[in-house]
C-alpha positions as semicolon CSV with decimal commas, in nm:
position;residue;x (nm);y (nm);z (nm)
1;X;11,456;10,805;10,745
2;X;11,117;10,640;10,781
3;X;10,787;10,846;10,740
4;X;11,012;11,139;10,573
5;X;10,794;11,452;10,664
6;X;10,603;11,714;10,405
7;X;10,561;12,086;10,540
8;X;10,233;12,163;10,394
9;X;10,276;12,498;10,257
10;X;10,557;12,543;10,388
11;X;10,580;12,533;10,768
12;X;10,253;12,703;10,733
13;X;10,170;12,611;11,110
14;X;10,423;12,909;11,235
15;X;10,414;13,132;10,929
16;X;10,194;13,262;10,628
17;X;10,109;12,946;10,440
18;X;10,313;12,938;10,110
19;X;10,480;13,245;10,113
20;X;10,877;13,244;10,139
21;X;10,880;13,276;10,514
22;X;10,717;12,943;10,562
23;X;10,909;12,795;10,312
24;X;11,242;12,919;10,424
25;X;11,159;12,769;10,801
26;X;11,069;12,439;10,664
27;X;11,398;12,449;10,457
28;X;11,555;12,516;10,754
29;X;11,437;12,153;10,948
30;X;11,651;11,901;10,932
31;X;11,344;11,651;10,954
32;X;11,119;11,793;10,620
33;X;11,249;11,590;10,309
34;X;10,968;11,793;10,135
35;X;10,783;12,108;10,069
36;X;10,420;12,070;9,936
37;X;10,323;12,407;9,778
38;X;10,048;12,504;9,572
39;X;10,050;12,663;9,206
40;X;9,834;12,840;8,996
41;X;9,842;13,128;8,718
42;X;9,841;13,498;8,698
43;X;9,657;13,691;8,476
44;X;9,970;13,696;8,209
45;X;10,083;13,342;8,262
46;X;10,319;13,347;8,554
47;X;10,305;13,062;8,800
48;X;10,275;13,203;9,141
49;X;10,236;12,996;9,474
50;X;9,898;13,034;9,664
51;X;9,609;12,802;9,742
52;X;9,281;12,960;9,728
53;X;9,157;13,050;9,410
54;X;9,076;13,455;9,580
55;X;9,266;13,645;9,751
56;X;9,084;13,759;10,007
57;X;9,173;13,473;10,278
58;X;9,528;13,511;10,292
59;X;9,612;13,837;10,130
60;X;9,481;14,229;10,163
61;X;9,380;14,138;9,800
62;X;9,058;14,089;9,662
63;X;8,878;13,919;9,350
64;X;9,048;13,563;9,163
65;X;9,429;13,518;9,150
66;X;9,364;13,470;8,756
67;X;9,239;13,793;8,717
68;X;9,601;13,967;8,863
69;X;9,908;14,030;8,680
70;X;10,237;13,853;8,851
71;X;10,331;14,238;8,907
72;X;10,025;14,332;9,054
73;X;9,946;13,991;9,300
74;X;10,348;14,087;9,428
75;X;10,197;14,409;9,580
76;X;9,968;14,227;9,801
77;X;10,069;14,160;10,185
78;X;10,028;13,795;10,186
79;X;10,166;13,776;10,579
80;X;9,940;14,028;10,783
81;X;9,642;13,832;10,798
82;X;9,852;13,535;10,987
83;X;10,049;13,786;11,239
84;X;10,187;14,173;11,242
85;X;10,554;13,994;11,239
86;X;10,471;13,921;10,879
87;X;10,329;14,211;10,742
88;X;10,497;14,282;10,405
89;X;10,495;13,939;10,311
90;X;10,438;13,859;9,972
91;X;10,272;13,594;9,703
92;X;10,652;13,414;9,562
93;X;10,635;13,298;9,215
94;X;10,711;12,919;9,157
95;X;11,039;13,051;9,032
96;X;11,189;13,201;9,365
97;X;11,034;12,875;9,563
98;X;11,247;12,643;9,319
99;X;11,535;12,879;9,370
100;X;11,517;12,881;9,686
101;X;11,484;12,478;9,747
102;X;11,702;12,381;9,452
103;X;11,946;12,151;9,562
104;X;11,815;12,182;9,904
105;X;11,448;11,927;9,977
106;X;11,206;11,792;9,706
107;X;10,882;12,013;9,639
108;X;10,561;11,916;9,586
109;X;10,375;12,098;9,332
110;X;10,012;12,063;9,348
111;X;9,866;12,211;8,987
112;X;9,553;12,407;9,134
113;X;9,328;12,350;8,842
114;X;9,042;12,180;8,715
115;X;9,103;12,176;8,336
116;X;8,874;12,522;8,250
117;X;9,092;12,724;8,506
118;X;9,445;12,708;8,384
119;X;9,481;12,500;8,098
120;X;9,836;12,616;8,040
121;X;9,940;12,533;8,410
122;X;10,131;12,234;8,340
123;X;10,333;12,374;8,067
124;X;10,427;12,705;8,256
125;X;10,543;12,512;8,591
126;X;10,701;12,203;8,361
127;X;10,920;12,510;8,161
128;X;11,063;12,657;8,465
129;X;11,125;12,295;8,645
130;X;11,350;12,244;8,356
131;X;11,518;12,553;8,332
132;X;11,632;12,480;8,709
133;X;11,709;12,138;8,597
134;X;11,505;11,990;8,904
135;X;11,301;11,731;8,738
136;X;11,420;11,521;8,951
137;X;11,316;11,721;9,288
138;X;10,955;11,754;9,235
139;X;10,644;11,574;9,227
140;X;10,363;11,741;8,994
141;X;10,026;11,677;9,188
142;X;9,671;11,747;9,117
143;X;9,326;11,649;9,165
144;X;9,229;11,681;8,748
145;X;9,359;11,405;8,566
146;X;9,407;11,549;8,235
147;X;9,685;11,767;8,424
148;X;9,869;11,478;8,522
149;X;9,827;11,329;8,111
150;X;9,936;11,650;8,003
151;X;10,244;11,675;8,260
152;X;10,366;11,259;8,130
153;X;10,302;11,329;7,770
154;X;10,603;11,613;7,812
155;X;10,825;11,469;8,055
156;X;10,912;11,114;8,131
157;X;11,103;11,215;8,348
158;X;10,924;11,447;8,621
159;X;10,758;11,221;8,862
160;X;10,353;11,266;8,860
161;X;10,103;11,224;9,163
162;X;9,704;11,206;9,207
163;X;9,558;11,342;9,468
164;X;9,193;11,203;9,658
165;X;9,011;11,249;9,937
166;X;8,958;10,920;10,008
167;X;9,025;10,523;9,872
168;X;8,845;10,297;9,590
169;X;8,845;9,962;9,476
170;X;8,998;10,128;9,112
171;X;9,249;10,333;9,265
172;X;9,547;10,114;9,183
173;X;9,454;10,050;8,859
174;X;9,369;10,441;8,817
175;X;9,755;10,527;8,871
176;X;9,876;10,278;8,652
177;X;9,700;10,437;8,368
178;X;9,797;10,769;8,465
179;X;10,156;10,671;8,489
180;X;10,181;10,798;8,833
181;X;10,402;10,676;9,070
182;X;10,298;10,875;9,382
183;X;9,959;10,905;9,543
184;X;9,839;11,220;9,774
185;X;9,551;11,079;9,996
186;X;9,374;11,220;10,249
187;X;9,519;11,002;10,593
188;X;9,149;10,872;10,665
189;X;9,221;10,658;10,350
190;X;9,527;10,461;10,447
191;X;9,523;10,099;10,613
192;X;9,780;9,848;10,645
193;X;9,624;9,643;10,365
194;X;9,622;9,917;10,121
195;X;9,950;10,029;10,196
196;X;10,084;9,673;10,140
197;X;9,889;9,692;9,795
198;X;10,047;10,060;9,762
199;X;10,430;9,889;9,879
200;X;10,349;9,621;9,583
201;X;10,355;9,860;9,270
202;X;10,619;10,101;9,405
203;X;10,393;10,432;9,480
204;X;10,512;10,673;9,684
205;X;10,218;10,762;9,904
206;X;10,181;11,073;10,163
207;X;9,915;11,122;10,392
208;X;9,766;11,442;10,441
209;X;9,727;11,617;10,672
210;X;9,834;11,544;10,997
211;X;9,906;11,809;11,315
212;X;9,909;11,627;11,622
213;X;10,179;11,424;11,740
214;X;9,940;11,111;11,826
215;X;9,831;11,091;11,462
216;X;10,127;11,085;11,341
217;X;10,244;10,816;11,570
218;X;9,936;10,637;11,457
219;X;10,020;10,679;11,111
220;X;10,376;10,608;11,146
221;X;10,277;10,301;11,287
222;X;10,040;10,148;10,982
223;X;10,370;10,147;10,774
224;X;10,714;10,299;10,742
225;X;10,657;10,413;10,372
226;X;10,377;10,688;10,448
227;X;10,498;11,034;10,369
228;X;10,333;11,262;10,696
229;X;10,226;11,579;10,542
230;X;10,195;11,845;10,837
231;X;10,125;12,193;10,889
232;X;10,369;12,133;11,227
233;X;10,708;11,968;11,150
234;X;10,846;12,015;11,488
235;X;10,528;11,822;11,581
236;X;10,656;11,571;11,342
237;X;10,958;11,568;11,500
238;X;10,797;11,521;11,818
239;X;10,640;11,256;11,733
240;X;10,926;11,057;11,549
241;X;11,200;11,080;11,804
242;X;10,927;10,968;12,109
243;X;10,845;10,678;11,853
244;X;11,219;10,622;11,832
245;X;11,247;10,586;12,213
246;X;10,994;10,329;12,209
């Protein structure tokens, strides 16, 4: 399918972003070829899925996510603050999203660190990958560099990605030392021209993030290739079957 579509935290636009709920709807969309969720540590080591480094935003929590066992950040209600339907809802460990998706739609792991916080991130997540055997079904992304040397130098064979806000004259060259072979860029970023440069080296890139059905189109239409990360896939959907039509 062209422009395969990313459910950004899950199909965070109709439930709790990156908790199971979200993720299960997204699985359940014929149209998402990937879930983009995002990673970081507990207190004793245990990758758990959530964005913000506190808990206050999305959970009845309070204080860092770092600071939390993996048995104490599963008490929290990580659904009430989106709706009363998902009041109970809780923080998922990176193990029940990859048992959940396994053998089911690609993940994209974004490492939430930047090299002080979380220095054993990339280990923890690599360990259970391969437990599950799903190298092959995830992208490790991150905005810290040294994450994405630290995830190659264990695994040739898990597929890296950098993420940026924006484009640069060096960017090519950057993920050609880094190994990567996917790129995470903010939408704004993406041309024609640089996705033909993009096309030329073989990188995977996804645009982020996109939740109207006219920006998709518009995106759709710089180049077949782009990855649409959306909070909205049946706004992606939308928008593919009226380009379709066309």
């Amino acid at each position: 399918m062209r422009n395969p579509c990313v459910a950004h935290r899950g199909w965070s636009g109709r439930a709790p972003e990156n908790t199971l709920a979200a993720i299960e709807l997204a699985l359940s969309e014929p149209y998402v070829s990937m879930i983009e969720i995002d990673v970081q540590l507990s207190k004793d080591h245990i990758p758990v899925v959530i964005h913000d480094y506190k808990l206050n935003r999305t959970t009845n929590g309070k204080g860092l996510v770092k600071d939390h066992t993996a048995a104490e950040l599963a008490k929290l209600d990580a659904g009430s603050w989106y709706s009363r339907q998902y009041a109970g809802e809780r923080i998922p460990t990176l193990e029940q999203v990859l048992q959940a998706a396994a053998g089911k739609c690609r993940l994209n792991i974004e490492l939430k660190t930047d090299g002080i916080r979380y220095p054993s991130i990339v280990d923890a997540a690599l360990e259970l990958v391969q437990a599950y055997h799903m190298e092959h079904a995830v992208v490790f992304t991150s905005f810290h560099e040294g994450s994405l040397y630290r995830a190659r130098k264990l695994s040739k064979e898990v597929s890296i990605g950098y993420i940026t806000d924006r484009w640069r004259s060096t960017l090519l060259q950057e993920l050609e030392e880094l190994e990567c072979h996917f790129l995470s860029i903010h939408y704004a970023g993406l041309s024609k021209e640089r996705m033909a440069l993009l096309n030329s080296t073989a990188i995977e890139t996804m645009a982020w993030t996109l939740n109207n059905a006219r920006a998709i189109r518009k995106m759709m239409d710089i180049d077949p290739a782009i990855l649409i990360c959306t909070d909205y896939p049946d706004r992606y959907r939308e928008a593919h079957q009226e380009r379709s039509e066309a």
